[in-house]
Structure formats: structure tokens, C-alpha cells
C-alpha positions in Angstrom: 0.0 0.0 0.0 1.3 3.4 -0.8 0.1 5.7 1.6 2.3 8.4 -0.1 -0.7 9.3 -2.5 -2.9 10.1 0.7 -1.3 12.3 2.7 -2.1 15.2 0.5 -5.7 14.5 1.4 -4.7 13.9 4.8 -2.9 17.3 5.1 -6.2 19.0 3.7 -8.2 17.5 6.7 -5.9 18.3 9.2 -5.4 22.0 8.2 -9.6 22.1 8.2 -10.1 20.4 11.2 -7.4 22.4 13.4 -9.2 25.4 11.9 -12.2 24.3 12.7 -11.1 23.7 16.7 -9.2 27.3 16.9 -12.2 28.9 15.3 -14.6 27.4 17.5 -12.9 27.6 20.7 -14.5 30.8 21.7 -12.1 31.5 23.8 -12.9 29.0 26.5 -9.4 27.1 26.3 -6.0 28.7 27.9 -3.6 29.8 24.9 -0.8 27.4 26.9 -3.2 24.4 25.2 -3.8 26.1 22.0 -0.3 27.6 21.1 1.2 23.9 21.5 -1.4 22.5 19.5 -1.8 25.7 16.9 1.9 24.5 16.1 1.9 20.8 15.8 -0.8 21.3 13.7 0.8 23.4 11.5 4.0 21.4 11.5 2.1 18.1 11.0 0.3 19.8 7.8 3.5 21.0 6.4 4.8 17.5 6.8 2.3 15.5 5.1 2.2 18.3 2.5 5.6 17.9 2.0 6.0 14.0 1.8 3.2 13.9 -0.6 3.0 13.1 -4.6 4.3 15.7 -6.7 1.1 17.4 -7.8 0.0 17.7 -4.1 3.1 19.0 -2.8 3.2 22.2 -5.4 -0.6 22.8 -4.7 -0.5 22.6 -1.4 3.2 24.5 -0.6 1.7 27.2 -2.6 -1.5 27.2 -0.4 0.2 27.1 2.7 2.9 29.7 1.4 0.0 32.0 0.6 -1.5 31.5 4.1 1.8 32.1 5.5 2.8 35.1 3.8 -0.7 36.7 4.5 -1.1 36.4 7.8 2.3 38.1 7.9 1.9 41.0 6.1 -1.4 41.4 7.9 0.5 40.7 11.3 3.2 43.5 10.5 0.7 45.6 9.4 -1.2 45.8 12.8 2.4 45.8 14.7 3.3 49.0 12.3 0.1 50.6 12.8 -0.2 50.4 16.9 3.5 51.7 17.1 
């Protein structure tokens, strides 16, 4: 079985599902539970992404480069802006 063909798919679900928990935590949850698991997520989703087939691996690099470099222009934005 070659599970190498999957874990594209499996890297979509896990970047949906961790959104999915931050987004619906509402605030309930300490941050010292939600940064550890904000970053294994994130680490676990480049991962697969990156062990996956070759068309998986450009398409979803270039996602998660996207989301990357978004969120931080949008982060040095509000840091420049609340100097």
C-alpha cells in the first residue's frame, strides 16, 4: 500500500479540522493548550504536505505559502500601525 498518495488528502483534513477547533474555541481554552497545539498542527500539515505526490506538494506549498505570507503581512501591518 502506498500511503504516499494520501497524505495530500490527509494534510487538507488536518489543516480544516485544526481550523475548525481554533475557530470554534470561543475562547474557553488557555492559549498554553492552544499555542502547543496551533503548532503541531501546523508542523504536522507541512509535513504531510511535503512527503506527498508531486502534484499535491506544489498545490498545497503554494497554499500554505500564501496563508503564510498573509497572515504576515497582515500581522506586521497591525504591529506598524499600533507603534
Amino acid at each position: 500500500m502506498q500511503i504516499q498518495k494520501y497524505l495530500g488528502v490527509i494534510s487538507v483534513a488536518l489543516f480544516v479540522v485544526s481550523v475548525f477547533i481554533i475557530l470554534f474555541d470561543f475562547g474557553e481554552t488557555p492559549a498554553y493548550v492552544i499555542l502547543p497545539f496551533f503548532l503541531l498542527s501546523v508542523s504536522f500539515t507541512l509535513i504531510t504536505g511535503i512527503f506527498s505526490t508531486k502534484r499535491w506538494r506544489i498545490a498545497l506549498l503554494s497554499v500554505y505559502g500564501t496563508i503564510i505570507l498573509v497572515f504576515m503581512v497582515f500581522a506586521l501591518g497591525f504591529g506598524f500601525a499600533h507603534m
